[in-house]
Each structure stands twice: as structure tokens, then as C-alpha cells.
C-alpha positions in Angstrom: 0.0 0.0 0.0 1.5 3.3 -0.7 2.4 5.3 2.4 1.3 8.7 1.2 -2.7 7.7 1.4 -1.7 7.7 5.3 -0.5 11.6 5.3 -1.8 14.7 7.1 -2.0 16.6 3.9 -3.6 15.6 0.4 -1.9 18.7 -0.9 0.4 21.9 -0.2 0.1 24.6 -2.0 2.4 27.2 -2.1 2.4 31.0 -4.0 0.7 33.8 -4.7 -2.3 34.8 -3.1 -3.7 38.4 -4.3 -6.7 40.0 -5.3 -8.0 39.9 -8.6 -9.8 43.3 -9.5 -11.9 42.0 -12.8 -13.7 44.1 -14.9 -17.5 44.4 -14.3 -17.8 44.7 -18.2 -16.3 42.1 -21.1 -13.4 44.1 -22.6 -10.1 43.2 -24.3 -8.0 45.4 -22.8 -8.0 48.0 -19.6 -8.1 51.0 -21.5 -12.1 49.9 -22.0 -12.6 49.2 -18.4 -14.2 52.1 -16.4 -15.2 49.7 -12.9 -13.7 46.6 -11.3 -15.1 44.0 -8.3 -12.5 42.8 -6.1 -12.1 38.8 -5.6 -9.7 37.4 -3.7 -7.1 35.1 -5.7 -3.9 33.5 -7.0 -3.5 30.3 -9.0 -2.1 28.1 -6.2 -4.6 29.7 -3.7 -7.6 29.3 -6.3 -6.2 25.6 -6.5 -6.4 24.8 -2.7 -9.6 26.4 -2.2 -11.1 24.2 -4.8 -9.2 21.1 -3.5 -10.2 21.9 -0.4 -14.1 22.4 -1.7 -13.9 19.1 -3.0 -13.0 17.9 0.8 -9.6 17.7 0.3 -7.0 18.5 3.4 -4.9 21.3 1.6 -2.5 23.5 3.3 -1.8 26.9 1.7 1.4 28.4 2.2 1.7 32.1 1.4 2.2 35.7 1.9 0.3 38.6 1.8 0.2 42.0 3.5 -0.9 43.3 6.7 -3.6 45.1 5.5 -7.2 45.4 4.6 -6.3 43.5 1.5 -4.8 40.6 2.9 -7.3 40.2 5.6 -10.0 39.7 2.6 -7.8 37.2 1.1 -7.2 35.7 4.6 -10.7 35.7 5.1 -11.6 34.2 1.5 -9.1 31.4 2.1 -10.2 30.3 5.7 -13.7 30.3 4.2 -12.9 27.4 1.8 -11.4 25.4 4.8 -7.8 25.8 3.8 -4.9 25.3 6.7 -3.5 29.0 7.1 -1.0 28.1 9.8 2.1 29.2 7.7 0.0 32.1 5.9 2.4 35.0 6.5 1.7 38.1 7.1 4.1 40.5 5.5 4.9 45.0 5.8 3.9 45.5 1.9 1.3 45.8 0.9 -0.9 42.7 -0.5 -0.3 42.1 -4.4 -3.3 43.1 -6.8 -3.8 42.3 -10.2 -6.1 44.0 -12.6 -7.8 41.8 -14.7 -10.3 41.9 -17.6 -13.5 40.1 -17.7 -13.4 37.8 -20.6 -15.1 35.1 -22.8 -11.6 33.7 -24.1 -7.9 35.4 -23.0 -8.2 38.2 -20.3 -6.1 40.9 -20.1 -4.2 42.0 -16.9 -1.4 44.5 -15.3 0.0 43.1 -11.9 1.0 45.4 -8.8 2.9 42.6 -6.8 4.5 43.3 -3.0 3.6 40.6 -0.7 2.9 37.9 -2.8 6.8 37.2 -3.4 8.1 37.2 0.3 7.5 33.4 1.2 10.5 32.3 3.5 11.7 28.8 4.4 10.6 29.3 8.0 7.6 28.5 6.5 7.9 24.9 5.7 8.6 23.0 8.8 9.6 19.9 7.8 7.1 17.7 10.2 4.4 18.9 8.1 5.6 19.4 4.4 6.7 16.0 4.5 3.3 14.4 5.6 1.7 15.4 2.1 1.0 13.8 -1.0 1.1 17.0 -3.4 3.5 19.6 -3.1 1.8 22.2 -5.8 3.1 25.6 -7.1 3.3 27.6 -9.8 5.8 29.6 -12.4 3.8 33.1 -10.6 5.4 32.0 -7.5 8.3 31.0 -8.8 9.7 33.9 -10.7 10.6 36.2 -7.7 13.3 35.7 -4.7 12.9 35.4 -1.9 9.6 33.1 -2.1 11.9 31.3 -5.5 14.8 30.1 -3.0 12.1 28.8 -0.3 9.9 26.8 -2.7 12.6 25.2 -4.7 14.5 24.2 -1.6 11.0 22.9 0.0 10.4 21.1 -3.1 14.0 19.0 -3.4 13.1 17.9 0.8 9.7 16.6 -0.3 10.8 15.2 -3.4 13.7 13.1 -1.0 10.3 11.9 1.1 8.3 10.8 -1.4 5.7 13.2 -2.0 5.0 14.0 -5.7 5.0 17.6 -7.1 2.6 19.5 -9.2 3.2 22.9 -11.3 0.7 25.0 -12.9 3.4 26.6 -15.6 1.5 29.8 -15.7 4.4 31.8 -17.2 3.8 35.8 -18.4 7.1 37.8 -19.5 5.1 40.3 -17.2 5.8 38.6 -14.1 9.0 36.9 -14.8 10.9 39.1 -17.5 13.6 36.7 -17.8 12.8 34.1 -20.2 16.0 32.1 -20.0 15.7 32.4 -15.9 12.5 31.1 -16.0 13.3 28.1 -18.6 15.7 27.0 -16.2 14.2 27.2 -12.7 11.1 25.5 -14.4 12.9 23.0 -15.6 14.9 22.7 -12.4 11.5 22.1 -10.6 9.8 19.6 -13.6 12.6 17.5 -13.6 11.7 16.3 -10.6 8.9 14.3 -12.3 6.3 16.7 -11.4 3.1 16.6 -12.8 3.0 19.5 -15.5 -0.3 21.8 -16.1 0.4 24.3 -18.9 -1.8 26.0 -21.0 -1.0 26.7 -25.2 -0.1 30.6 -24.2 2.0 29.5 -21.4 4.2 27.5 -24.0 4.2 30.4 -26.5 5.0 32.3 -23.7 7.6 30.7 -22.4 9.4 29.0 -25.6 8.7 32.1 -27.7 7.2 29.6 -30.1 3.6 28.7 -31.8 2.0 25.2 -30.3 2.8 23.8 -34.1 2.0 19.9 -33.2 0.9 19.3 -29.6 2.2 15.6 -29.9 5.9 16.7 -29.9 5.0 19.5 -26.9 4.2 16.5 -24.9 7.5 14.7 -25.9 9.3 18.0 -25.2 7.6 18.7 -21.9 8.2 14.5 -20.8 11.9 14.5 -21.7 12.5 16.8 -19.2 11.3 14.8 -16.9 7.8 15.6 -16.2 5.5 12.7 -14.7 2.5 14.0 -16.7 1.7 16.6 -19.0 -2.1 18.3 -19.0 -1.8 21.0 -22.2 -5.0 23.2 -22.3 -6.1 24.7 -25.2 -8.7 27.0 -24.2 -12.1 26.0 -25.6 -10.6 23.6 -27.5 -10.2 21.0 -25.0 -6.6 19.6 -23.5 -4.2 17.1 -24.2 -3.2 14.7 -21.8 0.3 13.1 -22.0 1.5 10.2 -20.0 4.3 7.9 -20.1 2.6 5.5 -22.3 -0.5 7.5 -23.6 -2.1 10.7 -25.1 -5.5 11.1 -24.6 -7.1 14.5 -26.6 -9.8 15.6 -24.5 -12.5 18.0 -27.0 -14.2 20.9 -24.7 -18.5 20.8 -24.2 -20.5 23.5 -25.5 -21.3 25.8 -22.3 -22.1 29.4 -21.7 -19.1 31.0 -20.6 -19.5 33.8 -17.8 -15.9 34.2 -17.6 -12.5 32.7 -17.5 -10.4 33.9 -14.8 -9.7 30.6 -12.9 -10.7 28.1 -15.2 -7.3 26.4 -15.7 -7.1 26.5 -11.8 -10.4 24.4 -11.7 -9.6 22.0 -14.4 -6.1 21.4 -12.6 -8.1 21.2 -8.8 -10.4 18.5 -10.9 -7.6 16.9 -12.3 -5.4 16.4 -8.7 -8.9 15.4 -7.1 -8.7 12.3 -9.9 -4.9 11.5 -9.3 -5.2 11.7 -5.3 -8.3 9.5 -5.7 -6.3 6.8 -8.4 -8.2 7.5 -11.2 -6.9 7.2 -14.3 -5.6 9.9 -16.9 -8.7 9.9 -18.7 -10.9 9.9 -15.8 -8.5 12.8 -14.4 -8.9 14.9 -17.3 -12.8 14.2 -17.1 -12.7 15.2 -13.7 -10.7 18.4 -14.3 -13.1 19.4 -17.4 -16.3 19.3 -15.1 -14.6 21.5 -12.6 -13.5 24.1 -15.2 -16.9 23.8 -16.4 -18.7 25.2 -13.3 -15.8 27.8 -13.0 -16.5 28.9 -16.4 -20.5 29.1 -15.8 -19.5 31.3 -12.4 -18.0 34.9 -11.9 -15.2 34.6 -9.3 -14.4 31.9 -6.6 -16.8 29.0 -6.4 -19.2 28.6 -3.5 -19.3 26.0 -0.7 -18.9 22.6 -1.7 -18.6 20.9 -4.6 -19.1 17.7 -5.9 -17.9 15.9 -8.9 -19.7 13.1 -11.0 
């Protein structure tokens, strides 16, 4: 029987936790926004809260500031029943990202502070060992000091058995430094994490078009990865295993807006893996949960259920 069913923790996640300002009117760009509503946010936080929904255990490790910005975040977090005991609270101000409301790609400008000063005193070892997903994200990633404390986090898990997860949500915006980023990312993958990426995070990333998804998957494995989940939008996803590729078409739905919907699909997804589904019935589970994200404006409420 493997060990980590036994743990304290079905997940950790670890990054950015912010608020999201969206537009209260579909635009493609800011400069045709005139009003916002504030929603508390970040991938990674986004990702527990959802795991959590779904009645995982999920500790959040973070930072945000000491103001009346983090505590609606704090607030929003404890809500979903996340673990805030290494939540720290930090002198800058909390991070904010202005975001368009969207039907396909929204537009943003980030004002980060907080969001980057996650230390290593916060991962004791007793409990970041006693979890069967370490997740995080290239957001969290691409600043020091929180860079040092994840990646250094990640390597003590990895040495206890506990499997990583990325969402490889890469913007030139937030991490300038493309060749940086290429190799931290790697650094972290390598480690036979399991690998969420979207087609704009490639392009973004690799400074090159999607061309034939197949070979993406080859590219992405070779480096290691345990898995590969490639979203492409309302197209659907590929999903690339060791010894499989399953293309997995998207479902006709009325779409409210997008902001989160790769974090549900990947919540869905690590739901199926911690429960030993299959990749196919991961990616089925993942495409429910983006489903009701995309149906709903902001975070989603109470519990949740999946077929």
C-alpha cells in the first residue's frame, strides 16, 4: 500500500495569493474598463480552495500583506477550509492584479508586494513531509525570496516521497527573464512533477507557436515531467502520459468568464490522481470543474461535488 494515502495533507500549495480586480464589463484590454469588483485570488490559492471544496485536506502556504487587503484574502481562504497556519503576514502591501473580464484570453497589469516574500521558515519539515502534493506555480516561482524557499522545499519533499505539481503559468510580465525562467522550471519539472500548462504558457515561455501538440508532450516528458495536462482553451486539452495521449475535446457551455478556469480544471484533475483515477478519468474530472468555473464569476461557493 503506498504510504502517502496515510499523510496529514492531500496537498500543499504554495504561491501567490492576491486580489484579482476584474472588470464588471467584457473588454479586451484595460483601457475599456471604467469599474472593477474585487475577488480574492492566486492560482495556487484558487487551486487549494477548490481542492479543499472538494473535501480535500490542503494546506496553503503564502504571503500577503498586513492590510485590509490581505485580511479579505485571509478571510476568503479560511472560508474554503484551507490550513493557514504558515499564511504569513508580510509590511507590503498585498499584491493586486487588474484583470479583464473575458469570454476567451483576459487581459491583466499586476502590482505585486507581498505575494513574493515566502521564506523557508515556513515549511517546517514535520508537516511538508506528511503530504502527497506539493503544488506551485511559475507566478510563485519567478521572484526571490519566495523562488529560494519553494525550490528548496520542493527538493526535501521530493527526497520523502511526495509527488510535485506545477501549474506553468508563465507571463514575460511577471517573470521578465525568459532564459531564468526556462531554467528554474525545468529545475523544478525535472523532478517528475506533474505538468499543467496551457498553449499561451508555452508560446509564452518558448517564444514559439503550439505547431503539433504531440511533440510539446515529448518536449515537456523528456524533461522529466510525470504527466503533461496542455489546455487549449475552448478547444479541449491534451493529456500526456508515459505511455498514452488522450485529446480531450471541450463541451459547448455558456461561458461567464474565464479567470480561474485552468485553476479548476487542474483542482479536478489532482482530485482524480489523489483518488487513483486514471488519466482519462483525471482529465474528465478536471473538465467538469473548469466547467462550473466557467459558468461562475469569481471563486466558487461551498462545496462541490464531482460526477
Amino acid at each position: 500500500m503506498d504510504d502517502r494515502a496515510e499523510r496529514t495533507y492531500d496537498c500543499i500549495a504554495v504561491g501567490e495569493a492576491l486580489v484579482d480586480l476584474i472588470s464588471t464589463q467584457y473588454a479586451n484590454s484595460l483601457e475599456q474598463v471604467s469599474s472593477f469588483d474585487m475577488h480574492p485570488g492566486g492560482s495556487p490559492a484558487n487551486l487549494g480552495g477548490n481542492l479543499a471544496r472538494l473535501g480535500r485536506k490542503v494546506k496553503f502556504v503564502g504571503s500577503i500583506g498586513n492590510d485590509g487587503a490581505g485580511q479579505l484574502i485571509q478571510a476568503s481562504l479560511s472560508s474554503t477550509g484551507l490550513e493557514l497556519s504558515d499564511l504569513r503576514k508580510d509590511s507590503r502591501p498585498s499584491s493586486l492584479i487588474l484583470v479583464t473580464k473575458s469570454h476567451d484570453l483576459p487581459a491583466f497589469t499586476a502590482y505585486r508586494e507581498a505575494d513574493a516574500q515566502i521564506l523557508p521558515s515556513q515549511f517546517p519539515a514535520h508537516q511538508i513531509n506528511e503530504a502527497r502534493l506539493f503544488h506551485t506555480t511559475a507566478f510563485g516561482l519567478s521572484r526571490e525570496p519566495a523562488r529560494g524557499a519553494i525550490m528548496n522545499a520542493a527538493r526535501q519533499v521530493v527526497s520523502n516521497g511526495v509527488q510535485l505539481s506545477i501549474d506553468v503559468n508563465y507571463a514575460i510580465e511577471i517573470w521578465p527573464d525568459r532564459e531564468e525562467a526556462q531554467r528554474v522550471l525545468t529545475e523544478y519539472i525535472e523532478m517528475e512533477a506533474l505538468v499543467k500548462m496551457s498553449e499561451v504558457d508555452y508560446e509564452r515561455l518558448f517564444k514559439a507557436p503550439i505547431g503539433d501538440p504531440s511533440k510539446v508532450g515529448q518536449q515537456i516528458l523528456s524533461m522529466g515531467a510525470g504527466l503533461l495536462c496542455l489546455t487549449l482553451g475552448k478547444e479541449g486539452a491534451y493529456l500526456f502520459g508515459k505511455d498514452q495521449t488522450i485529446f480531450m475535446p471541450s463541451r459547448p457551455i455558456e461561458v461567464v468568464d474565464t479567470t480561474g478556469a485552468g485553476d479548476a480544471f487542474w483542482a479536478g484533475f489532482l482530485h482524480g490522481w489523489l483518488s487513483g483515477y486514471g488519466l482519462e478519468k483525471c482529465g474528465l474530472s478536471g473538465r467538469q470543474l473548469a466547467e462550473m468555473k466557467l459558468t461562475h464569476l469569481g471563486p466558487l461557493p461551498g462545496t462541490v461535488e464531482l460526477d
